[in-house]
MMTF fields as JSON, N, C-alpha, C and O atoms, coordinates in Angstrom:
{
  "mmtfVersion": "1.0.0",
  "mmtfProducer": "UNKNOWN",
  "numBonds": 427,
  "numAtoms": 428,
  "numGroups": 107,
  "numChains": 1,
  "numModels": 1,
  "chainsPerModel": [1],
  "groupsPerChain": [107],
  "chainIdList": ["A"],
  "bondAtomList": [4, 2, 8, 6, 12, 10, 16, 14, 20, 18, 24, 22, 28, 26, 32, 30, 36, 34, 40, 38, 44, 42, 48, 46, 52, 50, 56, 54, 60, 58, 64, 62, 68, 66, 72, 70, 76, 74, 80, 78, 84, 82, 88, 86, 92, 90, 96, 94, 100, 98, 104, 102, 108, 106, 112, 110, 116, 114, 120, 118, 124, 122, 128, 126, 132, 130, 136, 134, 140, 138, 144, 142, 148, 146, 152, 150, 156, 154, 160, 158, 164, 162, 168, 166, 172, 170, 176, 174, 180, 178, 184, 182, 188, 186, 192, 190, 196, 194, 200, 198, 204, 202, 208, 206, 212, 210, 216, 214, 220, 218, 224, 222, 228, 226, 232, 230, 236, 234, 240, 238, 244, 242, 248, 246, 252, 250, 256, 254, 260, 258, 264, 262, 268, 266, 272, 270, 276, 274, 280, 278, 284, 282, 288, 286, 292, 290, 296, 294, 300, 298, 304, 302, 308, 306, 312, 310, 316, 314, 320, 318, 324, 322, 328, 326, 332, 330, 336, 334, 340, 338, 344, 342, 348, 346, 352, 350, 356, 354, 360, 358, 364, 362, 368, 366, 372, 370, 376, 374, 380, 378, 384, 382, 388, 386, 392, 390, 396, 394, 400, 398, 404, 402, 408, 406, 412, 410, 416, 414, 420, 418, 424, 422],
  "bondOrderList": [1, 1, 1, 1, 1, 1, 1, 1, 1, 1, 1, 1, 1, 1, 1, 1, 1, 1, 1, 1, 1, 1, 1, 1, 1, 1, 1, 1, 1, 1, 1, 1, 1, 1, 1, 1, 1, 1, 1, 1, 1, 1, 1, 1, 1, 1, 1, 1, 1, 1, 1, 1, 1, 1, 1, 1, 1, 1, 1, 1, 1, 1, 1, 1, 1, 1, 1, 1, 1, 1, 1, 1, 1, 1, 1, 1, 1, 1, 1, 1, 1, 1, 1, 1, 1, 1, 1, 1, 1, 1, 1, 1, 1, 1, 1, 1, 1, 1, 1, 1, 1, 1, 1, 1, 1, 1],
  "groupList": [{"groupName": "UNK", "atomNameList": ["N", "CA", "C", "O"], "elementList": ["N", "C", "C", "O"], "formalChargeList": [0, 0, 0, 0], "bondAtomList": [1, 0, 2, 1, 3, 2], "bondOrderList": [1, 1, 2], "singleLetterCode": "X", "chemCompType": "L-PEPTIDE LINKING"}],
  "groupTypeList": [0, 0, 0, 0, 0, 0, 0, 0, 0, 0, 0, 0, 0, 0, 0, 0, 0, 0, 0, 0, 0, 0, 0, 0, 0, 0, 0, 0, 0, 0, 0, 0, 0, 0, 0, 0, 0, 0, 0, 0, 0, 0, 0, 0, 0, 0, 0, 0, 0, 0, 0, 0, 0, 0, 0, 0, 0, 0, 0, 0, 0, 0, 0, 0, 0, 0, 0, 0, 0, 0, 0, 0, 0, 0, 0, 0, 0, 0, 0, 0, 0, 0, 0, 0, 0, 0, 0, 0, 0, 0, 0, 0, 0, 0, 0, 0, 0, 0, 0, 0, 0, 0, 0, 0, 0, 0, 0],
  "groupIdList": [1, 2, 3, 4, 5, 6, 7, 8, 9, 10, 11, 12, 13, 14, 15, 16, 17, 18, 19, 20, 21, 22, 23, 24, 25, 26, 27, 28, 29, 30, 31, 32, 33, 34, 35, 36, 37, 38, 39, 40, 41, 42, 43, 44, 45, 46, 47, 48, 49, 50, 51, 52, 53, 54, 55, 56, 57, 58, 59, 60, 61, 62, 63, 64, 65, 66, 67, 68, 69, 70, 71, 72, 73, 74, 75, 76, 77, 78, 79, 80, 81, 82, 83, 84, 85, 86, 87, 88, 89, 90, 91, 92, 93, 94, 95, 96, 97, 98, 99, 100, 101, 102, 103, 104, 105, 106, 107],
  "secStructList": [7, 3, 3, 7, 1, 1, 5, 3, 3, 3, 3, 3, 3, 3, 1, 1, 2, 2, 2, 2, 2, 2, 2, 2, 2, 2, 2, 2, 6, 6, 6, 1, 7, 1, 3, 3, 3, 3, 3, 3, 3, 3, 3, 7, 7, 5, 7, 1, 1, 1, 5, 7, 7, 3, 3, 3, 3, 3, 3, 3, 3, 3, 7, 5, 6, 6, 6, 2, 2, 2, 2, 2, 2, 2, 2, 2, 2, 2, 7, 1, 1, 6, 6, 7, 7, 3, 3, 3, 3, 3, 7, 7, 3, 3, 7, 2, 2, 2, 2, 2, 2, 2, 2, 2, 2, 6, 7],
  "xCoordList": [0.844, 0.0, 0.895, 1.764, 0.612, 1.372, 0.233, -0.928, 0.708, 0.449, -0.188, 0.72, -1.036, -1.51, -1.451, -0.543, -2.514, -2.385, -2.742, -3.549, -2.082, -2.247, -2.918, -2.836, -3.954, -5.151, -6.249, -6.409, -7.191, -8.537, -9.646, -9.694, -10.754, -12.345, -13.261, -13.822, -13.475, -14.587, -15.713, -15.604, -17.317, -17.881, -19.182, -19.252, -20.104, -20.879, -22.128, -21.98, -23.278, -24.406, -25.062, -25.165, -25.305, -26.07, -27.403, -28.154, -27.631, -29.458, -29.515, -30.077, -28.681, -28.888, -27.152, -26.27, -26.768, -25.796, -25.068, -23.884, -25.434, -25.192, -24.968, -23.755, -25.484, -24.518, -23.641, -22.589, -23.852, -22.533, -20.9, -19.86, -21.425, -20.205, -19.477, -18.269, -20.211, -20.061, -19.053, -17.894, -19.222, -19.083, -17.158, -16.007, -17.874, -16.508, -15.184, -14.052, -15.776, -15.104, -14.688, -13.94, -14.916, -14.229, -13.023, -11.9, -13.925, -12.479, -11.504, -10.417, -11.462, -10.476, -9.425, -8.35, -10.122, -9.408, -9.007, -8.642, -8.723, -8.301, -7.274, -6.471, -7.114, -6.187, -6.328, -5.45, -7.701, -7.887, -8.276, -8.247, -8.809, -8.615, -8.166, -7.965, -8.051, -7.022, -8.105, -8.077, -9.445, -10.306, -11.667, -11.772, -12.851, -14.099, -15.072, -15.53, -15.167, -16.797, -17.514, -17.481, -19.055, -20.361, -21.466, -22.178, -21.588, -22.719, -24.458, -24.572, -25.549, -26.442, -26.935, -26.52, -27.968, -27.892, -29.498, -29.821, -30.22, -31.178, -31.448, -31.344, -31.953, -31.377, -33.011, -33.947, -33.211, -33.838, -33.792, -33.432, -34.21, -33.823, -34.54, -35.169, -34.356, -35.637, -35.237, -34.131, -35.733, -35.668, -36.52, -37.312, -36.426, -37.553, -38.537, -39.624, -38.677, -39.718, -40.388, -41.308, -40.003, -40.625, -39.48, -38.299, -40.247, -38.84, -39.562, -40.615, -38.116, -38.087, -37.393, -36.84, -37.765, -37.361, -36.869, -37.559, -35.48, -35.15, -34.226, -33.533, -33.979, -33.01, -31.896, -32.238, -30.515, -29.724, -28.316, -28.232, -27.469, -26.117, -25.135, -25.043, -24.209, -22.945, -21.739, -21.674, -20.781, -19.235, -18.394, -18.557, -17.314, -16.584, -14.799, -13.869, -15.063, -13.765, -12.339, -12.039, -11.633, -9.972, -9.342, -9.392, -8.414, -7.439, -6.474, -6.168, -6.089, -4.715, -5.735, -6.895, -5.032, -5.818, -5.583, -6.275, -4.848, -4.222, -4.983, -4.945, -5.858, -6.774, -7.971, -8.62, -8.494, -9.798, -10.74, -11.854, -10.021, -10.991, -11.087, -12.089, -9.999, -10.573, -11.958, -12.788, -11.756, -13.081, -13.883, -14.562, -13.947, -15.275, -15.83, -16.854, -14.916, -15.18, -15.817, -16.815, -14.95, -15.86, -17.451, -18.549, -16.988, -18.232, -19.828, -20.898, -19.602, -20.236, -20.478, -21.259, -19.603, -20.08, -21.131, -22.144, -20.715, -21.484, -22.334, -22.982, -22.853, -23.869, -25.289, -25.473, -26.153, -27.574, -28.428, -29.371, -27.554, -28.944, -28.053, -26.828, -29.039, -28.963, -27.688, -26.538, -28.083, -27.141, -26.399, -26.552, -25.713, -24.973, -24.281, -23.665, -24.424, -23.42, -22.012, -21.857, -21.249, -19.974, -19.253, -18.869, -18.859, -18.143, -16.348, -16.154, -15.537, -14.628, -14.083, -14.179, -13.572, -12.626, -11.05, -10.681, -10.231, -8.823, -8.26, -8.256, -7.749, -7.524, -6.079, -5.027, -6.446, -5.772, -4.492, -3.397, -4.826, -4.015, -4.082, -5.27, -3.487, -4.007, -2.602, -1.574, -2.643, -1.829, -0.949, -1.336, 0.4, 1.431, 1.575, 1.833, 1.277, 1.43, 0.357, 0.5, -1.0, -2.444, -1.885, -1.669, -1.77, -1.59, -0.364, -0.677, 0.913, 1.923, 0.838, 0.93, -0.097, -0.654, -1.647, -1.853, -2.015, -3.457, -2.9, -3.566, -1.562, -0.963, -0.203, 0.113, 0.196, 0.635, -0.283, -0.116, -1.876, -2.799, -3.48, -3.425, -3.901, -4.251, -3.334, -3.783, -2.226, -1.064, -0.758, 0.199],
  "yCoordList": [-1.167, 0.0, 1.237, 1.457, 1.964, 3.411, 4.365, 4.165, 5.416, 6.723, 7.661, 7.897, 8.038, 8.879, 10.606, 11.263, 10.896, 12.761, 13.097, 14.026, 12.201, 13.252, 12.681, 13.121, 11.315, 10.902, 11.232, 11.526, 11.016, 11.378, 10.901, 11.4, 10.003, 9.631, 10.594, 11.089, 10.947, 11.74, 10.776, 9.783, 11.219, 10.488, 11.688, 12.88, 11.059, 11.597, 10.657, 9.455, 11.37, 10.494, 11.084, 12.134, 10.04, 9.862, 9.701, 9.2, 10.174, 9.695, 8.316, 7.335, 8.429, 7.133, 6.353, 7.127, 5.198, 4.626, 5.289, 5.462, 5.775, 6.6, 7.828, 7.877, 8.745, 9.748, 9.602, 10.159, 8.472, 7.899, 7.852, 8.399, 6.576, 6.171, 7.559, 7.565, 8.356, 9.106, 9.756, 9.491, 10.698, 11.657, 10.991, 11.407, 9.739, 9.014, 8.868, 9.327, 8.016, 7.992, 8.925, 8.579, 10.331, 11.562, 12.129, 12.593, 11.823, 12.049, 11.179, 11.745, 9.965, 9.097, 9.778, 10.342, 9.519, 10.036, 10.943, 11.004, 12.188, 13.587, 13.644, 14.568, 12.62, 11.898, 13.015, 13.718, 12.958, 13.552, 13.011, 13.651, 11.278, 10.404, 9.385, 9.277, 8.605, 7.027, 6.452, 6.092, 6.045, 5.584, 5.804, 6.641, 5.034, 5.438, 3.9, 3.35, 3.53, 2.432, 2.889, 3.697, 2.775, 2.705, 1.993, 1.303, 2.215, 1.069, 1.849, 3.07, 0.971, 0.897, 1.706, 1.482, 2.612, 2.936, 3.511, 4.021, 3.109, 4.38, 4.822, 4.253, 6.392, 7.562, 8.027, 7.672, 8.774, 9.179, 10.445, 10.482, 11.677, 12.892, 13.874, 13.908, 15.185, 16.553, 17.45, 17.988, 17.579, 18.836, 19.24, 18.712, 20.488, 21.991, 21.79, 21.936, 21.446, 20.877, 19.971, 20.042, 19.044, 17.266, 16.548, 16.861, 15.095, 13.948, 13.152, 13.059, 12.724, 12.564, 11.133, 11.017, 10.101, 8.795, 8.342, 8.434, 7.865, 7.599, 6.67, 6.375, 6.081, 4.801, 6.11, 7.104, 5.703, 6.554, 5.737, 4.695, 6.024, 5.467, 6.443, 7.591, 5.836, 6.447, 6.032, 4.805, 6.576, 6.726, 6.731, 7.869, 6.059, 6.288, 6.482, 5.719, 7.964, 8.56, 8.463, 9.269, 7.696, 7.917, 8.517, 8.368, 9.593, 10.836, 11.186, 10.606, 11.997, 13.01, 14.061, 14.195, 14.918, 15.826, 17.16, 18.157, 17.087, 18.403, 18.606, 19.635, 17.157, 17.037, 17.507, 18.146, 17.287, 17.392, 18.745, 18.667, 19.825, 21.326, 20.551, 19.944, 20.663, 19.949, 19.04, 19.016, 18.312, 16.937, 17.487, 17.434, 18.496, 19.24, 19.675, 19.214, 20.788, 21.309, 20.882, 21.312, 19.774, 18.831, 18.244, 18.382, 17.668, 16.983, 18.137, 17.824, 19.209, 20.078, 21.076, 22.02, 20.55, 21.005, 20.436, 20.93, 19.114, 17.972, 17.635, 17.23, 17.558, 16.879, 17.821, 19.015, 16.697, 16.897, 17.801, 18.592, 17.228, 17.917, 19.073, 19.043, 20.418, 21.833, 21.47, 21.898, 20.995, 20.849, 19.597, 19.319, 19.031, 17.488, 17.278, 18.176, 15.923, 15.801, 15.375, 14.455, 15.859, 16.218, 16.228, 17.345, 15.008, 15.283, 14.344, 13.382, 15.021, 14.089, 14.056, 14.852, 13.031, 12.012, 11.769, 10.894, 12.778, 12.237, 11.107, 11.049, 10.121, 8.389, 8.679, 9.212, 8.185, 8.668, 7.739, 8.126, 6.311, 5.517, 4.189, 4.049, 3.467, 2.42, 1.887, 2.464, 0.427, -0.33, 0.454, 1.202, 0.366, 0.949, 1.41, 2.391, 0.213, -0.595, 0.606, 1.726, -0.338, 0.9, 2.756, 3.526, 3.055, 4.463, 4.776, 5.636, 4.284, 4.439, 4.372, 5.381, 3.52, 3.152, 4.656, 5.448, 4.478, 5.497, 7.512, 8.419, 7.529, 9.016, 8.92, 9.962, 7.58, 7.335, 7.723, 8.916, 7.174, 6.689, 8.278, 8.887, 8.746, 10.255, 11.2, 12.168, 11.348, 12.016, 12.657, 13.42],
  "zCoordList": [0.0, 0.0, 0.0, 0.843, -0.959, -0.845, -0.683, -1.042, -0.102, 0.693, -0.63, -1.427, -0.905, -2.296, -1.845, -1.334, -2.18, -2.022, -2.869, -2.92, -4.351, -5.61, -6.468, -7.615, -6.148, -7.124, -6.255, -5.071, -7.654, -6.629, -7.267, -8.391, -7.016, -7.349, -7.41, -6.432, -8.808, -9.188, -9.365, -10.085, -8.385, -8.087, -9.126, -8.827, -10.329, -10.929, -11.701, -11.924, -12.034, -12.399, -13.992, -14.625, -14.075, -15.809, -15.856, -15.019, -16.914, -17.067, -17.631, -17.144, -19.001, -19.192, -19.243, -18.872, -19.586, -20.25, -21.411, -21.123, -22.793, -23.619, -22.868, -22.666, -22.406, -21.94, -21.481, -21.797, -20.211, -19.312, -19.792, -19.427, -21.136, -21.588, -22.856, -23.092, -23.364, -24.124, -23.223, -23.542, -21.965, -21.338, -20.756, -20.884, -20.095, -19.94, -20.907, -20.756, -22.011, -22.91, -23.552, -24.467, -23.426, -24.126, -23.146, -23.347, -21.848, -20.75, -20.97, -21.081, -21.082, -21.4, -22.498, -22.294, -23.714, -24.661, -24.805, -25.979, -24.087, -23.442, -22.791, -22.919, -21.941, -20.966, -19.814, -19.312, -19.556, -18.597, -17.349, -16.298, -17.514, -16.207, -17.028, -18.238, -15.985, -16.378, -16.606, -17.782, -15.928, -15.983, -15.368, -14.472, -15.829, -15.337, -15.378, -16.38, -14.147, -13.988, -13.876, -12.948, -14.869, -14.972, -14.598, -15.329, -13.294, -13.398, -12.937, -12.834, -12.731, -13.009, -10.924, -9.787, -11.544, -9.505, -10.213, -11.286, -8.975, -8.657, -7.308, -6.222, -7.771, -7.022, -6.591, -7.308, -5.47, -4.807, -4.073, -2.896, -4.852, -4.52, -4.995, -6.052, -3.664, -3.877, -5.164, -5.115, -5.873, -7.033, -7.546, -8.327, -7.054, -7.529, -6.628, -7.188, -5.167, -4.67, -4.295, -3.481, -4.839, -5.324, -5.184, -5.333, -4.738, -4.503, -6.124, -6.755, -6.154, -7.635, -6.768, -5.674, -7.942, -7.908, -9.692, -10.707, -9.542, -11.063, -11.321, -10.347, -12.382, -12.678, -13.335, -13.976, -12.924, -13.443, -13.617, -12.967, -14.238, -14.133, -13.586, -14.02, -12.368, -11.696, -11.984, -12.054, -12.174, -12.823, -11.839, -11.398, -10.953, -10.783, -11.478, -11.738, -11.554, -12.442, -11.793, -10.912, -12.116, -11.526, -12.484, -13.705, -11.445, -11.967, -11.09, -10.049, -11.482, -10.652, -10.018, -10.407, -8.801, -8.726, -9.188, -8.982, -9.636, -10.387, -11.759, -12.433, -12.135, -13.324, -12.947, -13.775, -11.639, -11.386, -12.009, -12.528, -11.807, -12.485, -13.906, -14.283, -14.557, -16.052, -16.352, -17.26, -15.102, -15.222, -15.527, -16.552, -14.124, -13.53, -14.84, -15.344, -15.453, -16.694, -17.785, -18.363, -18.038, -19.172, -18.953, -19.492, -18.069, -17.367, -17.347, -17.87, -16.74, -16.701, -18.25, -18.369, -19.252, -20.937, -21.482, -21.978, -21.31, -21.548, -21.34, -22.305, -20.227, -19.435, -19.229, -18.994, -19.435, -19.905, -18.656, -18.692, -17.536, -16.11, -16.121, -16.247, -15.928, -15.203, -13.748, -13.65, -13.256, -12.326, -11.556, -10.367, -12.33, -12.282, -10.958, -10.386, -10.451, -9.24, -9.644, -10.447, -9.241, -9.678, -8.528, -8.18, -7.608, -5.758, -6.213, -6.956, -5.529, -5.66, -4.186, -3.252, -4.309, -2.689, -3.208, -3.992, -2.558, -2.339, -1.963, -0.734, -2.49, -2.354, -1.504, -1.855, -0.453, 0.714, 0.826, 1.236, 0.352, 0.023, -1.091, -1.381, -1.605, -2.758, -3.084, -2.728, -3.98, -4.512, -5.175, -6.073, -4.788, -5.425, -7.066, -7.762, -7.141, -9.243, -9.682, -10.173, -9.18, -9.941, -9.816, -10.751, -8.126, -8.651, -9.687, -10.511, -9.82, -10.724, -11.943, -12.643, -12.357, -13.589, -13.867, -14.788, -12.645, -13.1, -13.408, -13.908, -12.883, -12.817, -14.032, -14.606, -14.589, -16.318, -16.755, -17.009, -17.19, -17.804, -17.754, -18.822, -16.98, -17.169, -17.094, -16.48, -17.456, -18.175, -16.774, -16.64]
}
């Protein structure tokens, strides 16, 4: 286990799969994260007044954090909702190999 600081999990949600992987996959190819899992969540939450209940897809984005405004940026060009969740978590620590991989992999 090594000591991190300088990656970080951008934690964000989709309406559908196609936005998901679109949104992901452009960050990738940007080399703006190393990587992103998609999977399947539903969400339960107040907006404009009303609790809203919905099937949505969540991303967990791995990066540097020195990348993160960029994410934010993109992510927030892109993306379909008025106001997207967009939270990230400093990886406080992780497998030696992966972070060497993942601070290659998003430049």
């Amino acid at each position: 286990m090594k000591a991190s600081g300088k990656h970080t999990v951008v934690y964000t949600t989709f309406p559908d799969t196609r936005t998901a992987r679109r949104i992901v996959n452009g960050l990738v190819a940007r080399q703006l994260i190393a990587c992103g899992s998609i999977f399947k969540i539903f969400s339960i939450y107040r907006w404009q007044g009303k609790i809203e209940r919905s099937q949505e897809y969540g991303a967990l984005i791995k990066t540097t954090r020195r990348k993160y405004r960029a994410v934010e940026k993109y992510i927030k060009e892109k993306h379909p909702y008025d106001v997207p969740e967009i939270i990230c978590w400093d990886i406080a620590a992780g497998q030696a190999d992966y972070l060497a991989w993942l601070s290659d992999a998003a430049g």
